[in-house]
N, C-alpha and C positions, 0 to 999 in steps of 0.2 A: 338353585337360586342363589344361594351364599357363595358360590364359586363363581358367578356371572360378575356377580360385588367385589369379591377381590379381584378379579379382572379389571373390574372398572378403575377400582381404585392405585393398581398397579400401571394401568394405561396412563392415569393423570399424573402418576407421579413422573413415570418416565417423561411426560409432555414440559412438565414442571422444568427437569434437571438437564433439558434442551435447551428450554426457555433461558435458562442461566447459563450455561454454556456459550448460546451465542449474545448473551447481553455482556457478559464480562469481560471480553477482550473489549468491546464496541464502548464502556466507561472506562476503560484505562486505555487505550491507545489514543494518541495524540493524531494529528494535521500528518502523517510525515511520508503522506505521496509524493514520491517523487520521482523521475524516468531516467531514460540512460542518455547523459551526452554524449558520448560517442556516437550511440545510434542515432542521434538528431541530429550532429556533424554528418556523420553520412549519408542521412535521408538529406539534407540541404544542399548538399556536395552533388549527388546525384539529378537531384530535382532543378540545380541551375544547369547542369550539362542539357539537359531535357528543355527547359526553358528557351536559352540562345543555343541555336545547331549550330549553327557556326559562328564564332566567337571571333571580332576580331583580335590582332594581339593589341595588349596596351590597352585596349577600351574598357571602360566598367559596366556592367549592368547592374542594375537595380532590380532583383527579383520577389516578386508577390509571392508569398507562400498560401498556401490553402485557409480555410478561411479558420481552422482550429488550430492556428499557430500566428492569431490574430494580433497584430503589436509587435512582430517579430519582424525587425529588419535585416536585408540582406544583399548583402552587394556582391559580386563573381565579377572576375580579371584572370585571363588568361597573358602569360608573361614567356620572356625566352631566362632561362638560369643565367646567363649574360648579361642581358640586359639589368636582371637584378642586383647579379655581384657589381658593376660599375657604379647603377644608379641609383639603388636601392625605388622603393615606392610608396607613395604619400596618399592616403587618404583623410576622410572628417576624423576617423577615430584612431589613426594609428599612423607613427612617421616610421617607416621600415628603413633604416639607413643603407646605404652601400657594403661591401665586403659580409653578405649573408650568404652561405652555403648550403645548395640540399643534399640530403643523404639518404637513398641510393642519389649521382648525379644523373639527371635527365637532362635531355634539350628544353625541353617546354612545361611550365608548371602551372597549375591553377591557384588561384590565392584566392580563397571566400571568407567574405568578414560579414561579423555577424552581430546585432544588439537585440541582445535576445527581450531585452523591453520587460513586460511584466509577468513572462512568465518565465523570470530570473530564477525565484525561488522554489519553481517546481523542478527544476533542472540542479539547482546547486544551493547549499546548506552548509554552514557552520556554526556549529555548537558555540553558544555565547555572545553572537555576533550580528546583526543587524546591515544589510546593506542599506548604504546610503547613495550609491548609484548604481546603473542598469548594469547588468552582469554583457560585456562585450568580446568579442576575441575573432581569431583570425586561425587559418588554419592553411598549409601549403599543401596542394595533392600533387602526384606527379598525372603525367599525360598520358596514357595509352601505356600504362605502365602499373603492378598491382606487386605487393610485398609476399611471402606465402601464406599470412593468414589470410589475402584478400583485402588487405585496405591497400589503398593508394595513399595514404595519406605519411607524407615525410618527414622525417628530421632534419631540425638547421643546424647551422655552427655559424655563432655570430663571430668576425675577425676584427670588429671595429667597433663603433660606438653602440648604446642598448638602444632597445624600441623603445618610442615614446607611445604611452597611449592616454590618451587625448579622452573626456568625458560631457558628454553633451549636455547633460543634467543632470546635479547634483542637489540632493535634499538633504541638508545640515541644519546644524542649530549653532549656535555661539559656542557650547559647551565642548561641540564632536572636534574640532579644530585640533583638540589638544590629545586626543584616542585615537583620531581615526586611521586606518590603516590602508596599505593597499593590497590586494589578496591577489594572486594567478592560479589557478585550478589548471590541473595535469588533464590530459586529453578522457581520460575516464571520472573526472569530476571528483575523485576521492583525494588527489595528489594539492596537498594545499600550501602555498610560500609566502608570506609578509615579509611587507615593505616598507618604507616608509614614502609618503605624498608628500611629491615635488611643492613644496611653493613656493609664489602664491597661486601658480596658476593649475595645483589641484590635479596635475599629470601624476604618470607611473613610469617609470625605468622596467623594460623586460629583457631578458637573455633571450627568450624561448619563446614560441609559441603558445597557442593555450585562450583562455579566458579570463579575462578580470573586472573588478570592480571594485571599490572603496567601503569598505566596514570599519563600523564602530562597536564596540562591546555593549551588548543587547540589556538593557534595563527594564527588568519588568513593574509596568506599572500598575500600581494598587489595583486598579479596577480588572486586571489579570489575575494576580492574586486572590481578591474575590471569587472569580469565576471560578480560579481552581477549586478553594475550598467548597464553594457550592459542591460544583463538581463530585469531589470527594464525597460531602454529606450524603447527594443522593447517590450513590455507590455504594457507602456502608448498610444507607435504607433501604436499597437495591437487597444486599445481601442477606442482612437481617431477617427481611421481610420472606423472600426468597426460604431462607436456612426455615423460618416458623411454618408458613406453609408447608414445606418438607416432613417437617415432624409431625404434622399433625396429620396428613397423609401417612406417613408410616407407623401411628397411631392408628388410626379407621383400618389401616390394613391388617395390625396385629388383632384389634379386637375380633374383625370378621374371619381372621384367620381362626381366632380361639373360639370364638361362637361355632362358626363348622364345625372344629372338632367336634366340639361338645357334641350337635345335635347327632355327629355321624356317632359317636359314641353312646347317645342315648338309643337311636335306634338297633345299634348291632344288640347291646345287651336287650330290649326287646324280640328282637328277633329269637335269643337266646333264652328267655323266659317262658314263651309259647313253641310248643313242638307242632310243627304242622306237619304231613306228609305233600311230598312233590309228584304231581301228575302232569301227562303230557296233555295238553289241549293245543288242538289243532298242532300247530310245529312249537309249539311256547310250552316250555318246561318248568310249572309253577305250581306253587302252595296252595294246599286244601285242607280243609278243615275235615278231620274223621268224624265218625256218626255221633248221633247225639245220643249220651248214654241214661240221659234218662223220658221214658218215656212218658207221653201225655196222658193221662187221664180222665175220661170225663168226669163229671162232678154227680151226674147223674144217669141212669141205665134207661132212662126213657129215650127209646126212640121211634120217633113218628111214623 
């Protein structure tokens, strides 16, 4: 029975030191899901090829994406490399100038632009900083044409003046005017360049292709603050709490450990105190008691 007890109490404890295990990463890890752009440039890239089969040249389409990449705008152009080094191409969000080169050179190129809208920051993050407009960009593929890791996707060389890119909606205060910046993310989203915003009219100069959008250096405000330290308080009570339980479990388990001992030690010396001899009964090889050495006696010789 005493070993069924430590069991028990060895099962709770293990349950216990699960319990905290996965509650303790889940109070200290922050918001910071976030996915691959590149793999989202490529699913988008692909997904307008599928969209319009045949595309004419020069035309834009406006492509729906599925409905979990809701808020996500997306425009596809298929172009001739000529046509673009002459005349460059003008969109709502981007003035692509003339003298733009891709590299490998193709005849034909796709050009998809993208406002990736509100799920700016599950795509792209920087330490400190606050977007103040929607994270947008553009991206050149070649045409029936693949690099050897498998992307199509090109490099330019601008010859002449930079890309403008242009911001549909901008949320500012009086104060951001004077911080804000403008930011281009490298095709894998880790690759980060500041700039400064064109004014008055709130544009961005680029070299390069890529993605951007305007940040200001991120103020945390009081009632964040707050929530940290809450946070924090119930973490230490978390832990605390947690730690006291533990001991007092590994208390119930020392005592029952010593209690067994004991009673297995009371019994062996027992066992050690009286000599019985062992006989077989049926297949069971057990203790019996030898004869009784002393005999009864009646009290009296009458017998009826």
């Amino acid at each position: 029975m005493g070993y069924k007890n430590i069991n028990s109490v060895m099962f709770y404890m293990w349950v216990s030191l699960l319990l905290l295990e996965s509650l303790i990463p889940r109070m200290l890890a922050t918001d910071t899901r976030h996915y691959d752009p590149l793999l989202f440039d490529d699913f988008v890239h692909e997904y307008a090829e599928k969209a319009v089969k045949k595309p004419r040249t020069g035309t834009l389409y406006n492509i729906t994406l599925p409905s979990n990449y809701s808020g996500v705008e997306v425009s596809y152009m298929r172009l001739k490399s000529g046509s673009l080094w002459r005349r460059g191409k003008n969109s709502s969000l981007f003035k692509i100038p003339k003298r733009i080169l891709p590299s490998p050179y193709v005849n034909r190129i796709d050009i998809v632009f993208q406002n990736v809208g509100k799920l700016s920051s599950s795509y792209f993050n920087i330490p400190n900083y606050t977007f103040v407009a929607p994270v947008i960009g553009f991206h050149i593929y070649g045409v029936n044409v693949s690099s050897s890791d498998g992307s199509r996707m090109l490099t330019i060389s601008l010859q002449g003046d930079p890309i403008v890119v242009q911001f549909s909606s901008l949320s500012l205060d009086e104060k951001d005017n004077a911080t804000m910046k403008c930011v281009r993310f490298g095709a894998d989203g880790t690759e980060v360049e500041f700039s400064s915003v064109n004014a008055p009219d709130y544009t961005c100069n680029a070299h390069n292709q890529g993605h951007f959008s305007i940040v200001v250096p991120s103020l945390q405000p009081p009632s964040a603050k707050k929530r940290k330290r809450r946070e924090k308080l119930w973490f230490w009570l978390l832990i605390g709490g947690g730690g006291f339980v533990f001991l007092i479990l590994c208390g119930i388990l020392v005592f029952k450990m010593f209690r067994a001992w004991k009673i297995e030690g009371l019994v062996k010396e027992s066992d050690r105190s009286v000599a019985l001899d062992m006989v077989w009964i049926g297949e069971s090889w057990m203790p019996s008691a030898g004869g009784i050495r002393t005999q009864p006696i009646l009290e009296n010789d009458y017998v009826p």
